[in-house]
Residue, then its C-alpha position, 0 to 999 in steps of 0.5 A: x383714299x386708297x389707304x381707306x378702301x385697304x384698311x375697310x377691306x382688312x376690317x371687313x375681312x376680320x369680321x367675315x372670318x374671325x366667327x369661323x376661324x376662331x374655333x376650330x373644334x377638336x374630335x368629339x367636342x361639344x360647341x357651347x354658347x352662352x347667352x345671359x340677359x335679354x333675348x334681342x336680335x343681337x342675340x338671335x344672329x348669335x345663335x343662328x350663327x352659333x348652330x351654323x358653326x356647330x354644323x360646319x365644325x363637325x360638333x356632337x352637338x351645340x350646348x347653350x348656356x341660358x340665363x335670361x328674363x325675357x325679351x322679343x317675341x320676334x327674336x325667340x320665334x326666329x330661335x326657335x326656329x333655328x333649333x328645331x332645324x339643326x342638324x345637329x342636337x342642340x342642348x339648352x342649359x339653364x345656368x348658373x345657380x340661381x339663373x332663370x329661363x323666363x319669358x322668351x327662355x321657356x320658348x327657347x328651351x322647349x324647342x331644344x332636343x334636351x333641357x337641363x337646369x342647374x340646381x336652384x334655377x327656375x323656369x317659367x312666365x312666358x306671357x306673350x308681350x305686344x310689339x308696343x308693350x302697352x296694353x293689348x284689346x282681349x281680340x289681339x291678346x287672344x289671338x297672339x297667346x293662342x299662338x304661342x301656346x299652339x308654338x310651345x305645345x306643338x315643339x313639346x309634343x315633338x320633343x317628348x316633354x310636357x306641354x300642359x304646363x308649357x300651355x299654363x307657363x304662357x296663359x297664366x305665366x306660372x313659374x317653377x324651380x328646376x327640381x318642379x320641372x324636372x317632375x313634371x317633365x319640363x326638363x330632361x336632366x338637372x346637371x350640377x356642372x359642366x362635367x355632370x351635364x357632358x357626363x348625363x348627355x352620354x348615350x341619349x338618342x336624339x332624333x333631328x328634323x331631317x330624320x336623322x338619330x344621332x347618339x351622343x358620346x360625351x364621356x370624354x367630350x370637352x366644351x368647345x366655346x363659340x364667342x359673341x362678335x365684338x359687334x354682337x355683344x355691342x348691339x346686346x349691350x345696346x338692347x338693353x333699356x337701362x343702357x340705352x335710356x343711360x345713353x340717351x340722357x347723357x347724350x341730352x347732357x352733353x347737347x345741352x351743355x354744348x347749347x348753353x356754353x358754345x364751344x369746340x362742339x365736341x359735348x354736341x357731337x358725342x352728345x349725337x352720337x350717344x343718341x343714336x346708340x340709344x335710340x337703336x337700343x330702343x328701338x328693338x324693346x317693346x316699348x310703352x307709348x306713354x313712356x316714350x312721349x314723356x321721355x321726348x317731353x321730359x328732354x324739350x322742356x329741358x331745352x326751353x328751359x335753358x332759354x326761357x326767361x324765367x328758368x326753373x319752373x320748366x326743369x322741375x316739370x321735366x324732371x317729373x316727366x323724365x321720372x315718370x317716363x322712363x319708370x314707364x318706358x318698359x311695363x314690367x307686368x307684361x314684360x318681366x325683368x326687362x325694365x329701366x333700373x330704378x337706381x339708375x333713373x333716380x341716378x339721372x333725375x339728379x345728374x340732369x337736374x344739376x348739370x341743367x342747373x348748372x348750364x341755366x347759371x352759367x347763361x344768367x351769368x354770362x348776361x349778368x357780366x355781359x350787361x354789368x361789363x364796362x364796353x369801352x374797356x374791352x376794346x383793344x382786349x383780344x377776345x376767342x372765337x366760339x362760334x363762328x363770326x361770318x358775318x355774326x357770332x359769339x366771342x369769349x372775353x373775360x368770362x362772358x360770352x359776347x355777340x361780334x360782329x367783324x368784317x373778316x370770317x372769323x372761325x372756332x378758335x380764332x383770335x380776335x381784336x375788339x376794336x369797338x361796341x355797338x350796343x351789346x355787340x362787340x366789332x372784332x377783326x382777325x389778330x394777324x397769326x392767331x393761333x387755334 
């Protein structure tokens, strides 16, 4: 126990420090954090601590590299906030070529004191999402889009960039490319590269919340990297829809296949434990009602089914279901670019269609053996337990899985005598030094 508590301790430590530890900036170095697909909260206790660190080192500024479709309103807001305050400038940069800053990214690139774009990128569709994702009543639409466009209005006015088209960006979802937006005022800058972004940032006033003006000299900065934790980029992966439906459906598989085929318990086990890691994926997406219902619908005809007498008709409605659900799950109108993949879900479809399939085969043919065996002949056959005999369970002899009953407690892995029948159920007891 002791040992436990020190090892716990050296974890925790590593994980308080390593943020702080890892990046000591040098002179005149800009801190630079990337950021590439959906905006969750993952990403957000990155960014807080990424500005914090900037902060702390003594950094000209933090330059965040973005490239993202969108993601949680709570999320940005909780961004935004954190780069209006900074005390350092914070410089957003939309890139690599071919990048977008949608959704939730034009929020977070109009509350930075500077936005720059690669060329070839584009900027735009900031329609506010509901926290369910289905369809909102015209009062509730009214009155969440009336405060974004008040939010992205007010932090354009305060950085000197144009808010006319930040007000139609998030009303009418409009989209622009980066040489529109540097036009319109959207933009400061349009940097072919790093050395070309450090290279316009030079001599550019900036002037904090706290009042304070700040000129940057990055002439002859260098990028200064602030890395995701192992845990941040673990509940970033988690956030993402087609990851967590991925997980929540093998995790199904393997309790699946644990069901129809007793055994070591380890398919059930990882099988829980893929769940669980989807379901927290899931649960900071905005997700629509509808798909969930037909997810969880989808996954109990699938169980029945394995038990039904007559299988198969239940599997076909499940796999509609599963379809329909998951193409649901996340509505790509009002939440652009972050939906289940469709390779994916056709993917699922049939790997769930053969492994049930093939766990519904392996009953029927358990029951086929299992009736069509001679009982008498296996007495005096040494049979595995599967699940635990105590005083009733399952043993497996000659490719079938047999109801045993025995006078001894009999667990996972022991071995068994069968030493008389009872109708379909076998009458074991312990082999003297079984093995497990």
């Amino acid at each position: 126990m002791r040992q436990l508590r020190i090892l716990a301790l050296i974890v925790w430590l590593s994980l308080v420090t390593l943020p702080s530890l890892s990046y000591a900036a040098t002179d005149d170095a800009m801190c630079v954090a990337s950021v590439s697909g959906i905006i969750n909260p993952a990403v957000a206790d990155y960014l807080q601590r990424s500005v914090l660190q900037a902060e702390q080192q003594a950094c000209q500024g933090l330059v965040i590299k973005l490239n993202t479709p969108g993601g949680l309103t709570t999320s940005t807001w909780q961004i935004g906030e954190t780069v209006l305050n900074a005390k350092v400038p914070v410089i957003v940069y939309v890139t690599p070529q071919g990048a977008n800053a949608g959704s939730a990214g034009v929020f977070i690139t109009y509350a930075a004191h500077i936005a720059a774009m690669s060329p070839n990128t584009n900027i735009g569709a900031a329609h506010p999402v509901g926290g369910s994702g289905s369809d909102m009543d015209n009062d509730l639409r009214d009155k969440i889009t009336n405060d974004a466009v008040a939010r992205i209005t007010t932090w354009a006015k305060s950085h000197d960039r144009d808010a006319e088209w930040a007000e139609q960006a998030v009303r009418q979802s409009v989209s622009i490319g980066s040489n529109e937006a540097l036009e319109l005022g959207v933009i400061n800058l349009i940097a072919q590269d790093d050395a070309d972004l450090l290279r316009q940032l030079n001599g550019r006033e900036i002037t904090l919340a706290n009042g304070n003006q700040v000129t940057l000299q990055t002439q002859a900065s260098a990028f200064q990297p602030i890395e995701m934790t192992w845990l941040e980029r673990l509940l970033h992966f988690l956030g993402d829809p087609t990851i967590a439906t991925m997980l929540i459906s093998l995790g199904s598989l393997g309790i699946y296949f644990e069901a129809a085929n007793p055994g070591l318990g380890v398919g059930g086990f990882l099988g829980v434990i893929a769940i669980c890691l989807g379901l927290y994926g899931l649960s900071v997406l905005p997700l629509n009602t509808v798909g969930v219902v037909l997810l969880i619908l989808a996954f109990v005809l699938f169980a029945v089914d394995i038990f039904a007498t007559a299988h198969g008709a239940l599997t076909v409605g499940g796999l509609a279901s599963f379809v329909i659900g998951a193409l649901l799950l996340v509505d790509p109108a009002e939440a652009p670019g972050i939906i289940v993949s469709r390779a994916l879900i056709t993917g699922l479809g049939l790997g769930l269609a053969a492994v049930i399939g093939l766990s519904i085969w392996i009953i029927r043919r358990s029951k086929r053996v299992g009736r069509g065996a001679s009982g008498d002949r296996l007495i005096g056959t040494i049979a595995k337990v599967r699940s635990s005999v105590a005083p009733e369970g399952t043993v497996f002899v000659e490719g079938a899985l047999w109801q045993a009953r025995s006078d001894d407690v009999l667990t996972v892995g022991d071995q068994a005598e069968i030493v008389g029948l009872d109708g379909l159920t076998l009458i074991v007891r312990r082999v003297a030094h079984s093995g497990r």
